[in-house]
PDB file of N, CA, C, O and CB in Angstrom:
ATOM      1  N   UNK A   1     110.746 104.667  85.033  1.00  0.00           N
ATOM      2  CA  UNK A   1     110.891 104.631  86.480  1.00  0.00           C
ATOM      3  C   UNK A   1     110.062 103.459  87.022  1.00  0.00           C
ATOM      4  O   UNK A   1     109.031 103.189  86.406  1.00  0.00           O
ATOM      5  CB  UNK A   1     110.446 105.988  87.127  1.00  0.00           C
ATOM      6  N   UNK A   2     110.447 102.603  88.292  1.00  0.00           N
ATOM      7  CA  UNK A   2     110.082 101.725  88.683  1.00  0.00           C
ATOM      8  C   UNK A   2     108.774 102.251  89.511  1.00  0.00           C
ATOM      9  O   UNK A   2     108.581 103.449  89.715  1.00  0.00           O
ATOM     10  CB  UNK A   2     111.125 101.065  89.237  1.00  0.00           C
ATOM     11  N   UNK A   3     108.027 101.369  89.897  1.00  0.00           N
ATOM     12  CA  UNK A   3     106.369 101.557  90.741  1.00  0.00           C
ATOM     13  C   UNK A   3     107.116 102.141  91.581  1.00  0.00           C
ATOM     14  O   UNK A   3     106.959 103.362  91.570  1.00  0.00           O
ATOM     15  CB  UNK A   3     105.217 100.169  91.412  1.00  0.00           C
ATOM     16  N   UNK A   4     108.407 101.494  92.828  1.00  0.00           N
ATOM     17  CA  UNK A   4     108.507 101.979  93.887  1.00  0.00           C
ATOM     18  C   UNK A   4     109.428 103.239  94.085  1.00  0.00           C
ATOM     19  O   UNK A   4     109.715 103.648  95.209  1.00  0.00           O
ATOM     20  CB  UNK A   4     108.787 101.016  94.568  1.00  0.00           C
ATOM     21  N   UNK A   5     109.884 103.842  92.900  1.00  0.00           N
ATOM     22  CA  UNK A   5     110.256 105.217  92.958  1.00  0.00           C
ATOM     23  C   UNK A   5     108.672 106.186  92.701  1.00  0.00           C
ATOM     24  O   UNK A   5     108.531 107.247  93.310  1.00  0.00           O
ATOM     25  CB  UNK A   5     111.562 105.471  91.650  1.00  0.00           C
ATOM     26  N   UNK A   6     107.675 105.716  91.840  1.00  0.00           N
ATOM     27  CA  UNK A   6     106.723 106.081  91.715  1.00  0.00           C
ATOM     28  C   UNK A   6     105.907 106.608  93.113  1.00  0.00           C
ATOM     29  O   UNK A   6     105.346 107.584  93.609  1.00  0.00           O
ATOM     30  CB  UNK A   6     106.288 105.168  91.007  1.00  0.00           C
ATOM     31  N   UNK A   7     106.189 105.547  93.294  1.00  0.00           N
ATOM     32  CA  UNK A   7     105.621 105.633  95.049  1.00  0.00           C
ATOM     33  C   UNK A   7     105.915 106.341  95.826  1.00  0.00           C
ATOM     34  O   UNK A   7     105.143 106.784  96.676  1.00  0.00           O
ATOM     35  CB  UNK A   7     105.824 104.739  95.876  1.00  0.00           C
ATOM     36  N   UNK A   8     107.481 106.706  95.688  1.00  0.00           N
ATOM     37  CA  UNK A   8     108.167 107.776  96.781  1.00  0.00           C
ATOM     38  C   UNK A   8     107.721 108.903  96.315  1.00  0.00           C
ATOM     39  O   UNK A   8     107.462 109.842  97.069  1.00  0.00           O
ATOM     40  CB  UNK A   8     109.806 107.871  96.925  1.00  0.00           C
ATOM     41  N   UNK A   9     107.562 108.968  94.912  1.00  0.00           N
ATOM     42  CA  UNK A   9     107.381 110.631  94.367  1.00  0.00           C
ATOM     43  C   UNK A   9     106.027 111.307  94.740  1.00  0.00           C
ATOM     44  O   UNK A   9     105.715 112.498  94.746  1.00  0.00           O
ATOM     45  CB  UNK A   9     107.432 110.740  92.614  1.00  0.00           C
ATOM     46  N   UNK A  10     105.437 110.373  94.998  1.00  0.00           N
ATOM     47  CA  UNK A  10     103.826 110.553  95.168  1.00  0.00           C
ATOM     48  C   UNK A  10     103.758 111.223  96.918  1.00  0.00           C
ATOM     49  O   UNK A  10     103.421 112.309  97.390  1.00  0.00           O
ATOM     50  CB  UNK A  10     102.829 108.657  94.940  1.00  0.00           C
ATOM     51  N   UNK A  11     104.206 110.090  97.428  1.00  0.00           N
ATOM     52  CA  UNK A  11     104.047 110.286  99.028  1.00  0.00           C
ATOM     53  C   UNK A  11     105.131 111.262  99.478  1.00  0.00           C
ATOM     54  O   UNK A  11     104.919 111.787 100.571  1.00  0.00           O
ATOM     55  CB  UNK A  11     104.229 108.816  99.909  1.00  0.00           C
ATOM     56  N   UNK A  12     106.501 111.679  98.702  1.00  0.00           N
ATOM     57  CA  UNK A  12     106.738 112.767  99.454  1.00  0.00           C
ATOM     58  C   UNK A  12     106.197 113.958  98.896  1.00  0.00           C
ATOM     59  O   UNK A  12     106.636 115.017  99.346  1.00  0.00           O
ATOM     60  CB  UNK A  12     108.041 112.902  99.674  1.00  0.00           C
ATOM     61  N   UNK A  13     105.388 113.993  98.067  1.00  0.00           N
ATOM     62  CA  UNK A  13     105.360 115.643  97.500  1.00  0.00           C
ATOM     63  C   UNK A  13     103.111 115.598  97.887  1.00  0.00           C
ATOM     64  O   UNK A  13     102.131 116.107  97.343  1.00  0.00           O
ATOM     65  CB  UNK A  13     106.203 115.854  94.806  1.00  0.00           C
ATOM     66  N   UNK A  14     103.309 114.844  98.875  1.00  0.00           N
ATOM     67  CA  UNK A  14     101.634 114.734  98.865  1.00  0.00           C
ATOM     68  C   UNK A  14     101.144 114.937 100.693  1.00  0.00           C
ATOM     69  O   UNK A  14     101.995 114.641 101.532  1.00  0.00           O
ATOM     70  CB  UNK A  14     101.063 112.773  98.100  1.00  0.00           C
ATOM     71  N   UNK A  15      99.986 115.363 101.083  1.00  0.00           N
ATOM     72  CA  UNK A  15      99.392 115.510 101.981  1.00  0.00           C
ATOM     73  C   UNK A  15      99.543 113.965 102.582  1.00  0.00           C
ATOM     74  O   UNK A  15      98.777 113.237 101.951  1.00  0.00           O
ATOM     75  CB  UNK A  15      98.113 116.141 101.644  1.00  0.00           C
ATOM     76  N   UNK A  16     100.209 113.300 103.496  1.00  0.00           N
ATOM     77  CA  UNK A  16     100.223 112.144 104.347  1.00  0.00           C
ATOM     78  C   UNK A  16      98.972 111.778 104.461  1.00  0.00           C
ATOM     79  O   UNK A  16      98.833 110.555 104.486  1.00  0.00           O
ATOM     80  CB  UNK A  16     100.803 112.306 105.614  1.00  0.00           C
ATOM     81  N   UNK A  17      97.700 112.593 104.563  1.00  0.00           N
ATOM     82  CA  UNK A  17      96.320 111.898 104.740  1.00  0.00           C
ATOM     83  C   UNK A  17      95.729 111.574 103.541  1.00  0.00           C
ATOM     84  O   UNK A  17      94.940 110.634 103.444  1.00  0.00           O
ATOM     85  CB  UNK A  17      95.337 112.703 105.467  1.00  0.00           C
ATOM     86  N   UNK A  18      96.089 112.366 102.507  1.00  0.00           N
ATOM     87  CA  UNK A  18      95.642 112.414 100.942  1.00  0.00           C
ATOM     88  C   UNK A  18      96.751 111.301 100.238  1.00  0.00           C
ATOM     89  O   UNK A  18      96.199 110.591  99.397  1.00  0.00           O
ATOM     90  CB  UNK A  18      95.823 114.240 100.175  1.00  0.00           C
ATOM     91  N   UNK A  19      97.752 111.111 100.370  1.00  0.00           N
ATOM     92  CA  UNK A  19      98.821 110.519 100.244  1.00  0.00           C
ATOM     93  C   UNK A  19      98.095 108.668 100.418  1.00  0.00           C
ATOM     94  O   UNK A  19      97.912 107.918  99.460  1.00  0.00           O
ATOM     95  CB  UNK A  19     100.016 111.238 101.481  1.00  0.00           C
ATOM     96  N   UNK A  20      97.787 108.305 101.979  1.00  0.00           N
ATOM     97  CA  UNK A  20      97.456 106.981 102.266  1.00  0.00           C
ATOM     98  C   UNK A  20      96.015 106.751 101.625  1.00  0.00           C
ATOM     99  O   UNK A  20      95.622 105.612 101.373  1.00  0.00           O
ATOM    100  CB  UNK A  20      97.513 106.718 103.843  1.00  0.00           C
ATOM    101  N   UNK A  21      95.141 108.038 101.340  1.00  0.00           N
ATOM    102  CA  UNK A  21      93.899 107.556 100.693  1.00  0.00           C
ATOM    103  C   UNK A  21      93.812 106.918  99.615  1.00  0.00           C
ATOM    104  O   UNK A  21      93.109 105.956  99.305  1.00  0.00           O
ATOM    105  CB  UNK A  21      93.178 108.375 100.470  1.00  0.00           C
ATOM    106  N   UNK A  22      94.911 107.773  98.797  1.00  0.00           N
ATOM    107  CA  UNK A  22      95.061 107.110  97.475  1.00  0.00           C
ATOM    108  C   UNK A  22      96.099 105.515  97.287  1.00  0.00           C
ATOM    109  O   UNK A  22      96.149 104.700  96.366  1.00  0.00           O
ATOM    110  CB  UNK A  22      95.742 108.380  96.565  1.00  0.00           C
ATOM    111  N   UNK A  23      96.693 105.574  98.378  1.00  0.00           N
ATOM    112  CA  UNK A  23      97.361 104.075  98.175  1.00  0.00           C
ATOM    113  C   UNK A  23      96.451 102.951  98.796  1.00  0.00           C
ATOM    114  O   UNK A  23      96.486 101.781  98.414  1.00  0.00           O
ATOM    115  CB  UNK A  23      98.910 103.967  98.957  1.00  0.00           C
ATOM    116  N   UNK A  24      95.763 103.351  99.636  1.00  0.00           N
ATOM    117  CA  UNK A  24      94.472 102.638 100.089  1.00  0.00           C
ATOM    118  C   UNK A  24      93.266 102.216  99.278  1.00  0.00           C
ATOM    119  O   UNK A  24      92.625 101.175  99.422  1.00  0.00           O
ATOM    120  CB  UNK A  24      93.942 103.389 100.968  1.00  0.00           C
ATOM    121  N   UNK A  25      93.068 103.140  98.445  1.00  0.00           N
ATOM    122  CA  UNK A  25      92.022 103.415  97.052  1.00  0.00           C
ATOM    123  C   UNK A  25      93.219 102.262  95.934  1.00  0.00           C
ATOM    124  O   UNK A  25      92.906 101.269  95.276  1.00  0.00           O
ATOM    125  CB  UNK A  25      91.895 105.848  96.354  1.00  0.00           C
ATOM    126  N   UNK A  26      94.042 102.657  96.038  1.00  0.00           N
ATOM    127  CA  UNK A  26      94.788 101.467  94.750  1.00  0.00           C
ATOM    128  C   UNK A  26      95.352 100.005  95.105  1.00  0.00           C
ATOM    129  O   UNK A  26      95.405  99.081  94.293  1.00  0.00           O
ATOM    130  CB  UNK A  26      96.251 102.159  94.071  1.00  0.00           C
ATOM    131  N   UNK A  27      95.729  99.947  96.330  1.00  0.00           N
ATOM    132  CA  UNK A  27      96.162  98.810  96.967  1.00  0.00           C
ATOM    133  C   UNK A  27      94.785  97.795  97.041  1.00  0.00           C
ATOM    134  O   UNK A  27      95.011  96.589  96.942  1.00  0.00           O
ATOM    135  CB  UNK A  27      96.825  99.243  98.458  1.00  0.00           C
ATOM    136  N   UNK A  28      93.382  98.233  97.209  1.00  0.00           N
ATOM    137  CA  UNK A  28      92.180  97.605  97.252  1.00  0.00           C
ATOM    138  C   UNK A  28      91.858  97.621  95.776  1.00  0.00           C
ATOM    139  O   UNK A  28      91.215  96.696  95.277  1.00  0.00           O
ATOM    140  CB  UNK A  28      91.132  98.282  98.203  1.00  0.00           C
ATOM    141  N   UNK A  29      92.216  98.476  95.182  1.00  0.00           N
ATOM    142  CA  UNK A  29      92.201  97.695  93.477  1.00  0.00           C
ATOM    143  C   UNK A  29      92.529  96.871  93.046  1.00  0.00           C
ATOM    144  O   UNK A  29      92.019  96.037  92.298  1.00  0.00           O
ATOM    145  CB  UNK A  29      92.636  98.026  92.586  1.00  0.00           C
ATOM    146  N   UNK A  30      93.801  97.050  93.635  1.00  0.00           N
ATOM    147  CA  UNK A  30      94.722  95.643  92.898  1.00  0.00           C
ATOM    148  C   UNK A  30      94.614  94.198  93.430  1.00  0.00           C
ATOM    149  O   UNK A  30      94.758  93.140  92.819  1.00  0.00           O
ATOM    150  CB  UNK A  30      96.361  95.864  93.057  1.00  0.00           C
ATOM    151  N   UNK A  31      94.306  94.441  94.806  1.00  0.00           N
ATOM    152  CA  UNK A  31      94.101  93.054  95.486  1.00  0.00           C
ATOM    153  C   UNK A  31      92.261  92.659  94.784  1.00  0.00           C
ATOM    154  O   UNK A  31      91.638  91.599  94.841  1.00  0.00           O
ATOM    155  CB  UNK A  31      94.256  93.293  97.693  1.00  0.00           C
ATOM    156  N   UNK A  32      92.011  93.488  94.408  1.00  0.00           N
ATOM    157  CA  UNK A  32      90.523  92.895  94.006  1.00  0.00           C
ATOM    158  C   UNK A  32      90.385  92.305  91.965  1.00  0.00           C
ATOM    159  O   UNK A  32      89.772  91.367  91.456  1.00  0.00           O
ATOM    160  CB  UNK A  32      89.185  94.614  94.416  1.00  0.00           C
ATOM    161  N   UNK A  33      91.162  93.262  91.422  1.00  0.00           N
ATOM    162  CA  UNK A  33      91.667  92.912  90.388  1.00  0.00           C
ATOM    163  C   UNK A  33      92.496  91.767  89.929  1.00  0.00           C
ATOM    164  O   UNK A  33      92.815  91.184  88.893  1.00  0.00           O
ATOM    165  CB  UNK A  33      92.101  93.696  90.216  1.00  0.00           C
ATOM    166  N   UNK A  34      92.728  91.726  91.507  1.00  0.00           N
ATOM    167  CA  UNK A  34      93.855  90.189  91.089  1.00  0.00           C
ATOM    168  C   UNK A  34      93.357  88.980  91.999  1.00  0.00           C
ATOM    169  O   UNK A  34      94.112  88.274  92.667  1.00  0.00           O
ATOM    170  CB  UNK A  34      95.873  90.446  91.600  1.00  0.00           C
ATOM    171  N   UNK A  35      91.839  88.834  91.919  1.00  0.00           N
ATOM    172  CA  UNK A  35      90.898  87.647  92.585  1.00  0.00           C
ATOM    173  C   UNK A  35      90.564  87.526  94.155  1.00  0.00           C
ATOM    174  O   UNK A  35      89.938  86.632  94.724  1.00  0.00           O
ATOM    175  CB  UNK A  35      91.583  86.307  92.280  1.00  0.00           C
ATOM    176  N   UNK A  36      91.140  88.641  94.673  1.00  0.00           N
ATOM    177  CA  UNK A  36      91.140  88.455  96.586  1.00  0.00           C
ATOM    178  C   UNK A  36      89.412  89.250  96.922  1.00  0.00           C
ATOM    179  O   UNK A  36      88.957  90.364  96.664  1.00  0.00           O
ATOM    180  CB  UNK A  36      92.998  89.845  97.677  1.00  0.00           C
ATOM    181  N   UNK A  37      89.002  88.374  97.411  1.00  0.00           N
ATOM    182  CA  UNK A  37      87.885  88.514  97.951  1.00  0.00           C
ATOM    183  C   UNK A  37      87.775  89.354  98.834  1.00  0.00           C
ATOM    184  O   UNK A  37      88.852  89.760  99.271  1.00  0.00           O
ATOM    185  CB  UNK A  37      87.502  87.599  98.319  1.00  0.00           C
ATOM    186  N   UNK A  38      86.324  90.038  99.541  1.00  0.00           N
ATOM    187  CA  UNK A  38      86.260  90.747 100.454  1.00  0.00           C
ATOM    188  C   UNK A  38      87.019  90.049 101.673  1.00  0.00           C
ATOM    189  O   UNK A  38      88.099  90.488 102.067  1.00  0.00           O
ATOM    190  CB  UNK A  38      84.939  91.077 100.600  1.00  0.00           C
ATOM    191  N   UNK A  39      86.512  89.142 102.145  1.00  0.00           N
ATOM    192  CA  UNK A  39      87.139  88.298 102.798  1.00  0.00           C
ATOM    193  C   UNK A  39      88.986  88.247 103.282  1.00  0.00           C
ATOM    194  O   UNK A  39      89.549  88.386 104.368  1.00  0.00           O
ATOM    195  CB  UNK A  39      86.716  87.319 102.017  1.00  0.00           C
ATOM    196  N   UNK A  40      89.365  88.048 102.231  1.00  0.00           N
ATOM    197  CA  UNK A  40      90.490  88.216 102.071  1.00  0.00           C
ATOM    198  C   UNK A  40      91.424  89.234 102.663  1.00  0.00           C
ATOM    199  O   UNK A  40      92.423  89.110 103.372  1.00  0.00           O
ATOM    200  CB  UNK A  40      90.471  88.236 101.083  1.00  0.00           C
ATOM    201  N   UNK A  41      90.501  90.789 101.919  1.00  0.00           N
ATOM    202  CA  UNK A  41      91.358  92.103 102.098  1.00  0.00           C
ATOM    203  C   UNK A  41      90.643  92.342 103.577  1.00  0.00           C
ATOM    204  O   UNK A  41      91.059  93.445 103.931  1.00  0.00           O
ATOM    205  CB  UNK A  41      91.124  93.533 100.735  1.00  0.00           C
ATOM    206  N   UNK A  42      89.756  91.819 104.610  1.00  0.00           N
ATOM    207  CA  UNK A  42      89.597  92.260 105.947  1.00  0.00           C
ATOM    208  C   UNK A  42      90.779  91.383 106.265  1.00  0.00           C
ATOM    209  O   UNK A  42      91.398  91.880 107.205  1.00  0.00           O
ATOM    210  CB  UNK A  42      88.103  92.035 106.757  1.00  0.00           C
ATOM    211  N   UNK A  43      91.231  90.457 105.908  1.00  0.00           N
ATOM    212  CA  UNK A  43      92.403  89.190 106.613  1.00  0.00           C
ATOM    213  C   UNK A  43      93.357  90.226 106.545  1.00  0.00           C
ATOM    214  O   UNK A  43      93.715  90.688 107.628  1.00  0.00           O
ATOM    215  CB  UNK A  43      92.929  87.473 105.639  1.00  0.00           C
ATOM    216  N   UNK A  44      93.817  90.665 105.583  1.00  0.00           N
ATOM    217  CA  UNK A  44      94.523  91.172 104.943  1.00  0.00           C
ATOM    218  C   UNK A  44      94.881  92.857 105.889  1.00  0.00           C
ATOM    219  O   UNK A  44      96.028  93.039 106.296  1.00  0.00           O
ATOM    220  CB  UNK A  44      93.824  91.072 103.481  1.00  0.00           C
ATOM    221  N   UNK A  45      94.141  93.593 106.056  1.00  0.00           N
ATOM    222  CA  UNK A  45      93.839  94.718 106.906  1.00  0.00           C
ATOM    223  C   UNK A  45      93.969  94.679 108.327  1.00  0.00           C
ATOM    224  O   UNK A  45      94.613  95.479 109.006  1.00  0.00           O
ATOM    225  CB  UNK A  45      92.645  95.063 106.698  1.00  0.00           C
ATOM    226  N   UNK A  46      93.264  93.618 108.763  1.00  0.00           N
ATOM    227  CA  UNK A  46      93.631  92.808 109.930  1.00  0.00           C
ATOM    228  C   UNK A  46      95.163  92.431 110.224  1.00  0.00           C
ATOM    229  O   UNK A  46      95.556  92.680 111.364  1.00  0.00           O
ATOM    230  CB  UNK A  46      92.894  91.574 109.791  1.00  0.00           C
ATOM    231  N   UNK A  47      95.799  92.030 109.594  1.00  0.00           N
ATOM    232  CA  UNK A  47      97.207  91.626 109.612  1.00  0.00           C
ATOM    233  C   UNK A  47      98.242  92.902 109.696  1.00  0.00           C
ATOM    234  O   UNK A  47      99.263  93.036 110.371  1.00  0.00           O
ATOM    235  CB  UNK A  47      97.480  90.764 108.286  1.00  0.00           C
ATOM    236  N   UNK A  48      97.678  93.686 108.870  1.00  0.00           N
ATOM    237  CA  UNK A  48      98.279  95.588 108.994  1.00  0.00           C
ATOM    238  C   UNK A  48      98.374  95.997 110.347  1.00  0.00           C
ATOM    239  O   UNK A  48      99.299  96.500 110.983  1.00  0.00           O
ATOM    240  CB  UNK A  48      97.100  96.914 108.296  1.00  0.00           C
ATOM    241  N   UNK A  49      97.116  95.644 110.676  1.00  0.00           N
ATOM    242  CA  UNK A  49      96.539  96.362 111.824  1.00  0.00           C
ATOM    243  C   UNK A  49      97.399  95.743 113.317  1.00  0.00           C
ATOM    244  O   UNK A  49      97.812  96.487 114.206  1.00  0.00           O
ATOM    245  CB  UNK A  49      94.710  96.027 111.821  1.00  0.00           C
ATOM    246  N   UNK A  50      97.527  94.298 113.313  1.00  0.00           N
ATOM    247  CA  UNK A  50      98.417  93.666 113.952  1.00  0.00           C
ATOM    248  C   UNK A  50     100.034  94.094 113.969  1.00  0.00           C
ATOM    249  O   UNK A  50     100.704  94.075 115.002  1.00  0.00           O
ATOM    250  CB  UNK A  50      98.215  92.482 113.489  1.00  0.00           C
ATOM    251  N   UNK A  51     100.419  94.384 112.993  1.00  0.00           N
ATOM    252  CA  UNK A  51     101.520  94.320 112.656  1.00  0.00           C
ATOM    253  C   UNK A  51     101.766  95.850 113.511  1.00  0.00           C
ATOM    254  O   UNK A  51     102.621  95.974 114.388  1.00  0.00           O
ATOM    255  CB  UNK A  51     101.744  94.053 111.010  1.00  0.00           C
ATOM    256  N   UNK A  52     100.891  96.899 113.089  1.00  0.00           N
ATOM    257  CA  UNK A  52     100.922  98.031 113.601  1.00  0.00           C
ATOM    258  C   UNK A  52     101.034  97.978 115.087  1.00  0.00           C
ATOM    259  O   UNK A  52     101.774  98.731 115.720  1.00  0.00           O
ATOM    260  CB  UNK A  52      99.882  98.695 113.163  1.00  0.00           C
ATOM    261  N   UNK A  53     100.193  96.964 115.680  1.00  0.00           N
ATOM    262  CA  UNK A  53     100.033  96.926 117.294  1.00  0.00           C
ATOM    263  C   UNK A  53     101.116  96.320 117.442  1.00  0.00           C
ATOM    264  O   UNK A  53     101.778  96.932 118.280  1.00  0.00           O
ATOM    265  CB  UNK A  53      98.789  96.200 118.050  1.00  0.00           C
ATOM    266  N   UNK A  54     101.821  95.151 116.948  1.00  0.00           N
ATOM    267  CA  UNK A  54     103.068  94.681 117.758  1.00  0.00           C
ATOM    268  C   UNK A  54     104.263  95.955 117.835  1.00  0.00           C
ATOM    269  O   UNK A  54     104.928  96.187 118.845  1.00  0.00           O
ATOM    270  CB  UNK A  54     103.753  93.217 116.924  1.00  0.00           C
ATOM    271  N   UNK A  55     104.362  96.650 116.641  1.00  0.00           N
ATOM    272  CA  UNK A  55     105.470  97.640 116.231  1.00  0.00           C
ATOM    273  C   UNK A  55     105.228  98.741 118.087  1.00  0.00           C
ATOM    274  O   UNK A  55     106.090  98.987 118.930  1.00  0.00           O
ATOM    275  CB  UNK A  55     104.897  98.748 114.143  1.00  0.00           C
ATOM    276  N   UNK A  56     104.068  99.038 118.078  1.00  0.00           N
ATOM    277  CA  UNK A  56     103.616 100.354 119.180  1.00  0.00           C
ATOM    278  C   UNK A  56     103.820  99.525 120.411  1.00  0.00           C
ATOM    279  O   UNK A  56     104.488  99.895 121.377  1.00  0.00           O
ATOM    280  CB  UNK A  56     101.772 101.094 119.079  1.00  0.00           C
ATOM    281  N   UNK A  57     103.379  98.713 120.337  1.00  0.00           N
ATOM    282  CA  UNK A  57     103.985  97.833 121.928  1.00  0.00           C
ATOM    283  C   UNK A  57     105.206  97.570 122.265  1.00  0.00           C
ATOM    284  O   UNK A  57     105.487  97.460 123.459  1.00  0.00           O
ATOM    285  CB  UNK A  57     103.599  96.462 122.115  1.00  0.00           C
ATOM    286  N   UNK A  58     106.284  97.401 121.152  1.00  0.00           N
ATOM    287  CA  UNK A  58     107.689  97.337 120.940  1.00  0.00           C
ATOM    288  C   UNK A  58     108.132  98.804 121.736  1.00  0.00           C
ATOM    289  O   UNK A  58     108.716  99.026 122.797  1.00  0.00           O
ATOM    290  CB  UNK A  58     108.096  97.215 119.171  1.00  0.00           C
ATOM    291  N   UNK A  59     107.613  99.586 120.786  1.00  0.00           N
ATOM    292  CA  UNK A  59     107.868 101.562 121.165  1.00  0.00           C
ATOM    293  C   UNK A  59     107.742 101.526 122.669  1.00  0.00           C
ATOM    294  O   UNK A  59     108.697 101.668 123.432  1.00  0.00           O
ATOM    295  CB  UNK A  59     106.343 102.955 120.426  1.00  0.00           C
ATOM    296  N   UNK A  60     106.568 101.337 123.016  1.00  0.00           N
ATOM    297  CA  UNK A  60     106.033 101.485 124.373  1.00  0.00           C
ATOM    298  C   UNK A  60     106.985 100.903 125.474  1.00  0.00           C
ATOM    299  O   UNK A  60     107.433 101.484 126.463  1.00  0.00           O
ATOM    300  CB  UNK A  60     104.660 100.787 124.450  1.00  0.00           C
ATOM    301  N   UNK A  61     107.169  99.715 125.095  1.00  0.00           N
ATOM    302  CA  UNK A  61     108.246  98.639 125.707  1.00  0.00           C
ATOM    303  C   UNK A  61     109.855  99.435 126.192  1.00  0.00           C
ATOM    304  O   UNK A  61     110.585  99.561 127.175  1.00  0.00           O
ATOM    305  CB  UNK A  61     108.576  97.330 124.285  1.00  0.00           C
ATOM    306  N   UNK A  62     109.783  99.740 125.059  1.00  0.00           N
ATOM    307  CA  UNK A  62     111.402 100.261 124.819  1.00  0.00           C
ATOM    308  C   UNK A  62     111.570 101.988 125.622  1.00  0.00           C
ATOM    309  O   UNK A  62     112.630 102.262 126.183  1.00  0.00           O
ATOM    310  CB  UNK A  62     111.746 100.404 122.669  1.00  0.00           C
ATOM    311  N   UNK A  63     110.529 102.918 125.580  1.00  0.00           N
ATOM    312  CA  UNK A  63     110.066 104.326 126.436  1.00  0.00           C
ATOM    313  C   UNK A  63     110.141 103.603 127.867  1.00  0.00           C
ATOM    314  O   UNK A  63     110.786 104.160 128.755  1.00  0.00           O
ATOM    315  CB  UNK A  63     108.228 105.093 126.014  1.00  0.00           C
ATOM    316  N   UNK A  64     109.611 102.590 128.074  1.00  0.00           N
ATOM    317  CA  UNK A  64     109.370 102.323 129.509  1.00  0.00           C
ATOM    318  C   UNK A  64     110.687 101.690 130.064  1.00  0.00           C
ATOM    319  O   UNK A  64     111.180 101.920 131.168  1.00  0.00           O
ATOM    320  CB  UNK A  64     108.077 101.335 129.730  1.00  0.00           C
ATOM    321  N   UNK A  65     111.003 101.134 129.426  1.00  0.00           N
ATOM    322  CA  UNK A  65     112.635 100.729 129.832  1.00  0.00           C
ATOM    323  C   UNK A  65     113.891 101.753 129.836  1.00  0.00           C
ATOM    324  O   UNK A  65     114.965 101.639 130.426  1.00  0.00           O
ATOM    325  CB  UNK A  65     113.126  99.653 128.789  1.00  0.00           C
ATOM    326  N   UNK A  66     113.358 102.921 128.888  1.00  0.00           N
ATOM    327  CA  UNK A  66     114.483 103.852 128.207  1.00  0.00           C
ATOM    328  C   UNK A  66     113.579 104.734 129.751  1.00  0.00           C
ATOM    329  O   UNK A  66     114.491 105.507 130.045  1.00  0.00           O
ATOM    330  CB  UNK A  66     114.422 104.558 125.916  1.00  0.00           C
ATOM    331  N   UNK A  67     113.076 104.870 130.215  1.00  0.00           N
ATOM    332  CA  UNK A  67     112.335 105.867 131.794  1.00  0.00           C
ATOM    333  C   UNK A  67     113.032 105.414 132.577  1.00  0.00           C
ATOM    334  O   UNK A  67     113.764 106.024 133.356  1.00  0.00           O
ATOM    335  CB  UNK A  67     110.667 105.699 132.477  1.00  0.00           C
ATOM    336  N   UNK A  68     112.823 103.775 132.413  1.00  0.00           N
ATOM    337  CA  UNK A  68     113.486 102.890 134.347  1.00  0.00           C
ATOM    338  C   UNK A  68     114.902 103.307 134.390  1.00  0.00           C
ATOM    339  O   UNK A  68     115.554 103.423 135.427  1.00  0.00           O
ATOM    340  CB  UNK A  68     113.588 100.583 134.531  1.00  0.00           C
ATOM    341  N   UNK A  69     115.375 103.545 133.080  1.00  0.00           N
ATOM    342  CA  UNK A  69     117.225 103.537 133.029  1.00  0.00           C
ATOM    343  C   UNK A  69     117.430 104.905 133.478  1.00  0.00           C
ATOM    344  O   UNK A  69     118.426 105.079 134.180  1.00  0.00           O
ATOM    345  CB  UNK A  69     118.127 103.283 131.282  1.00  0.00           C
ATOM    346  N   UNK A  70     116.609 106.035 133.190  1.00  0.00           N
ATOM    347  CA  UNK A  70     116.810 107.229 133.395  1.00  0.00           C
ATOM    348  C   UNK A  70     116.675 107.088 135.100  1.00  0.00           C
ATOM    349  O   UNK A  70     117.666 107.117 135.830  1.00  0.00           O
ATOM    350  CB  UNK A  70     115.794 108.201 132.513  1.00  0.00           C
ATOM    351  N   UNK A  71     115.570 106.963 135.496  1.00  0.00           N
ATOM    352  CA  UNK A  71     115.413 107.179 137.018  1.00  0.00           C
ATOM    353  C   UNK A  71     116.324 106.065 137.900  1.00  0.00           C
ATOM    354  O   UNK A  71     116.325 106.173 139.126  1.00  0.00           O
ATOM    355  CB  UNK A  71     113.733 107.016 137.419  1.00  0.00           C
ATOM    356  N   UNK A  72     117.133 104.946 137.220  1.00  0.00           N
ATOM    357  CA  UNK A  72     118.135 104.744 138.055  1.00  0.00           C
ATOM    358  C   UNK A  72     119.132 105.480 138.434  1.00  0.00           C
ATOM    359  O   UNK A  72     119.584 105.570 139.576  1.00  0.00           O
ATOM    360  CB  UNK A  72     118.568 103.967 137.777  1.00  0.00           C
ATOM    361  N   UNK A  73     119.680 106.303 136.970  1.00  0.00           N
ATOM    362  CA  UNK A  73     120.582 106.721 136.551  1.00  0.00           C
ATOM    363  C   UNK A  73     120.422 108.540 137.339  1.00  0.00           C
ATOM    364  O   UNK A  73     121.243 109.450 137.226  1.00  0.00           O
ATOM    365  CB  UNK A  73     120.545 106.350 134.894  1.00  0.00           C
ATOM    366  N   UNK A  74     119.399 108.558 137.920  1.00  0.00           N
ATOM    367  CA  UNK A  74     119.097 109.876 138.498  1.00  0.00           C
ATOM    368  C   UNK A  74     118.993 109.583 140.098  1.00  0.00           C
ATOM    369  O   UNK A  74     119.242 110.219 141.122  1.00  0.00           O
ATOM    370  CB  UNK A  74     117.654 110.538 137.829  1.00  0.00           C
ATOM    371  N   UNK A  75     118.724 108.887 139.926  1.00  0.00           N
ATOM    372  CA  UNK A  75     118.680 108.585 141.676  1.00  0.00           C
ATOM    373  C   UNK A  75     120.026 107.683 141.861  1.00  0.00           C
ATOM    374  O   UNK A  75     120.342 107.268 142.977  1.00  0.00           O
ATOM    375  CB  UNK A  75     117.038 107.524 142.310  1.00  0.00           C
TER     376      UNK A  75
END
């Protein structure tokens, strides 16, 4: 079986909080095992973390537009 069926088997049959600890715990293995500096994996985390904020501002964006359409559409 491939890593990324590995992966699914893990995270669906696992606690979502226990689930990201351990891919968090191995994902910082591997990036350190394979020469990335501390440095690096905050760049690196940082960029997650971004990525996460553009995605929720998108959401937010799209609720607030998906509201204005409703209260035209009601009034």
């Amino acid at each position: 079986m491939n890593k990324r069926g590995n992966l699914d088997i893990v995270m669906k049959n696992m606690e979502p909080e226990r689930a990201t600890k351990i891919l968090a715990k191995s994902l910082y293995k591997e990036l350190r095992k394979n020469g990335f500096a501390e440095g690096d994996i905050i760049s690196f985390t940082k960029e997650i973390i971004e990525c996460m904020a553009n995605d929720m501002s998108k959401e937010i964006a799209v609720t607030k537009l998906v509201g204005q359409k409703h209260l035209l559409s009601v009034g």
